[in-house]
N, C-alpha and C positions, 0 to 999 in steps of 0.2 A: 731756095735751092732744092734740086731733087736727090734720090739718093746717091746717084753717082756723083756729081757734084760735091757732097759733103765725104765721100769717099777718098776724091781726088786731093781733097784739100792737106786728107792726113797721109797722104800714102809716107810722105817721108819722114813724118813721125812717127808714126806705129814702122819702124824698121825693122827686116830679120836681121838676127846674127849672121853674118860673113860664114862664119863657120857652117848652117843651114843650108849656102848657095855649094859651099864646096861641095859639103857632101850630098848636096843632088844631082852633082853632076857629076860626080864620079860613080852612084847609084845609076842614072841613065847613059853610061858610058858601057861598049860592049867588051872593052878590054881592062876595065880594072877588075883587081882581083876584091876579096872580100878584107886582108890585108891592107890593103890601099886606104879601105871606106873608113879601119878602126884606125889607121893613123891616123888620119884627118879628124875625126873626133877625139880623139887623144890629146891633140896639139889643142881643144878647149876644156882644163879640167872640173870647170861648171856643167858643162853638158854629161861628161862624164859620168859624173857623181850621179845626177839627177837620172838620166837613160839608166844606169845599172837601179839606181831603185827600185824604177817605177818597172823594172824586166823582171826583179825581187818580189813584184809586189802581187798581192791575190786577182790582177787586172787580169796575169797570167796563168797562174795558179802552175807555175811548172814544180815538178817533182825533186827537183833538186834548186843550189844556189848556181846563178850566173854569176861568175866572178871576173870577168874580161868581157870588153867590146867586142873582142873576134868571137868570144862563145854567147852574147848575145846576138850577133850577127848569125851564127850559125845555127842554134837553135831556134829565135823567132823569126830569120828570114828577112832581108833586103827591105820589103814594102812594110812591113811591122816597125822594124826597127825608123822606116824613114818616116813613119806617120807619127813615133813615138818623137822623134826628133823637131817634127813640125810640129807637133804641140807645146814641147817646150823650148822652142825656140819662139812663140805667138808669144805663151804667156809670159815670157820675158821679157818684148818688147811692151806687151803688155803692161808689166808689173812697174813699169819705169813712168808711167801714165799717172799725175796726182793731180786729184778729181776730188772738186769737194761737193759736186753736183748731185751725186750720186752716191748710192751705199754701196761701199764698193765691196763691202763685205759679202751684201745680200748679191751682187752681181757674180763675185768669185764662186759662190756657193752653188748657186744655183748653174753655173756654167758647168761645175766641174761634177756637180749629182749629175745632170743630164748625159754628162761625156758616161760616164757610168754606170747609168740607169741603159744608156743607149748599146753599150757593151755588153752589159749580160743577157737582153734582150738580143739582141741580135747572135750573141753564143750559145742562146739559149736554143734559137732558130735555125743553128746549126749555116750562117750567114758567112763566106770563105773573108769576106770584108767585114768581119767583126772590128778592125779595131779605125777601118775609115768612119763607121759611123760613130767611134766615140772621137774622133778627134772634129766630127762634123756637131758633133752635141757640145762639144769645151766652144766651139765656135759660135754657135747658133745664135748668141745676142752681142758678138762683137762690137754690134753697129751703135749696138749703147753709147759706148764708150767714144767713137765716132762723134756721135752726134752732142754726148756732154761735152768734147773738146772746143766744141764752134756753137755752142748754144745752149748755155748751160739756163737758162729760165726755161726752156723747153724742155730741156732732160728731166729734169726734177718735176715739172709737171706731169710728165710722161709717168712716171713714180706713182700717180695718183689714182693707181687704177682700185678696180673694186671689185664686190662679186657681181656686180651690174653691167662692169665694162672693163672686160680681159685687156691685158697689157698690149696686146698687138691692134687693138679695136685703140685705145687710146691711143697707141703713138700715130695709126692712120687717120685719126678724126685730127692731132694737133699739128702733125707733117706733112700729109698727103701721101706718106708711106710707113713703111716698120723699119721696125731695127733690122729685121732679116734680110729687107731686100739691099738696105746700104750696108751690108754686112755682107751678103753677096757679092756687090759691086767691089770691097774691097777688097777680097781673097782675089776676085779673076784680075786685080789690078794687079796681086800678090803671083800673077801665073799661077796661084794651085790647081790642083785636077780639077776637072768634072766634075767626081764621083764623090769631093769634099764640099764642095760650094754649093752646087746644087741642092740637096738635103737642106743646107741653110735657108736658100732664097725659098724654095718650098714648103718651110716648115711651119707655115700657116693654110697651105692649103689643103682644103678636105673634101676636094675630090681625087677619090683614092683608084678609079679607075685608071690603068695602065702604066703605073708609077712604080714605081722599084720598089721592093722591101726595104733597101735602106732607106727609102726618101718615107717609106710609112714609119719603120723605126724612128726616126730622132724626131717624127711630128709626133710620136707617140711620148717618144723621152721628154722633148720639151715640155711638154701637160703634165706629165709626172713628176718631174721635176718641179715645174710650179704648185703643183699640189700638196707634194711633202715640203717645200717652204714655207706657203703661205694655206696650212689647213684651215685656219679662222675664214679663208675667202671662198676657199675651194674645194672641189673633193673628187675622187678616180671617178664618180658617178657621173659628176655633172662635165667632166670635162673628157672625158676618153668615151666614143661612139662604141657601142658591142659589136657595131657590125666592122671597125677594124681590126678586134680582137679576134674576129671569125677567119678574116682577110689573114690575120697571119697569125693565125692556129696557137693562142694566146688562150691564156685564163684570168681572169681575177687573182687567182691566184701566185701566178707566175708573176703577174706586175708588184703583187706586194713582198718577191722574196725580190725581185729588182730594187725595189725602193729601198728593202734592208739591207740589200749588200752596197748600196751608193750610202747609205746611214753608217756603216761601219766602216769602210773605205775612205769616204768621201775628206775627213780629216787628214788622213796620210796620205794621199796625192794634194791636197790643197797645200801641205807644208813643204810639198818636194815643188811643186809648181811655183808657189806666191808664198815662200815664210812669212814674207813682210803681213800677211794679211790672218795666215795662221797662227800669229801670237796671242790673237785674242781673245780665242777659244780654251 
């Protein structure tokens, strides 16, 4: 099978929440009010909880508490609040996923530093799509989980990568492709934008000429994020280019307060996103 193929296979397992469809389309509708968007989220008080955290949370760093859906709709804004939505509504259908193929610890972890590491990066760059490339970083190895669903002796090899032979270099030598790009196929199955999927299927490619800042952000999150996981393999040196660094006016530096704010972070959105996965830390 190729990667759309094993995309197609899960589209109706990996489901979004009802709730998700409502409110994008009452988000892409030119007559509802902003009223409208927080009843509809309201009538889900899972979504609820989680959306006000994660608006609470230093992702945002606002100066004050958000205490209502209508004032986090009014303070972060339509596209914010719906991107925060589409995340967790993934990792929900996500979290309902049992997978003994895979560590699904190391997969949650490393999904959710990169959403992260991708966000203050791109905040840092002063990027108006700061928060599309963190919900294109919580994304970027969906296809994982994909493909441990319908081939789990494959998954778990795939696992077996090293400092010899990067994660995306193994799953192309044992599939024919990566996790990225059947990770792609399944968001544009999902209808999500462009400007989320794309960054995914691209997040292995390194040629950086005429590509977006966000499509160079989350190729940059992803490496970083592999780096601060697995440091015994890897390191910023051997895996981030300096002439991407140059490309978007980056330092050494700048990547390691990124790494420590997905380090200090990264436990309290994992617990709002996937309790179930957060308990074991």
């Amino acid at each position: 099978m190729n990667a759309l193929q094993y995309a197609q296979n899960v589209v109706e397992l990996f489901s979004l929440p009802d709730s998700y469809f409502r409110v994008r389309e009452l988000m892409e509708s030119d007559t509802a009010s902003l009223d409208d968007i927080a009843e509809v989220i309201l009538l889900d008080p899972v979504l609820t909880s989680k959306l006000l955290k994660l608006a609470n949370s230093a992702i945002y760093r606002l100066p004050y508490q958000v205490d209502s859906v209508s004032k986090a709709l009014l303070v972060l804004g339509k596209t914010q609040v719906y991107n925060l939505i589409l995340s967790i509504g993934i990792s929900s259908a996500c979290s309902q996923i049992n997978c003994t193929a895979i560590d699904l610890e190391r997969f949650w972890e490393q999904s959710v530093n990169a959403a992260l590491i991708a966000k203050y990066l791109a905040t840092h760059i002063s990027l108006k799509s700061a928060d599309r490339t963190y919900v294109s970083g919580l994304l970027h190895n969906i296809g994982e989980l994909v493909v441990a669903q319908q081939n789990a002796e494959i998954a778990t090899e795939c696992q077996q990568y090293s400092s010899e032979i990067k994660p995306w270099q193994l799953q192309q030598r044992k599939l024919g492709f990566t996790y990225a790009s059947c990770g792609a196929e399944l968001l544009h199955l999902w209808q999500l934008p462009d400007a989320i999927a794309d960054p995914v299927a691209l997040q292995h490619n390194s040629q950086y000429e005429a590509r977006s800042p966000e499509d160079l952000i989350v190729y940059l999150a992803v490496r970083l994020a592999l780096a601060n996981q697995h440091p015994e393999l890897y390191s910023i040196k051997t895996l981030v280019d300096p002439f991407l660094l140059e490309t978007l006016q980056l330092t050494q530096a700048d990547l390691l307060k990124a790494i420590d704010f997905c380090n200090t972070e990264g436990l309290f959105v994992l617990s709002v996103l996937n309790p179930r996965i957060s308990t074991i830390y």
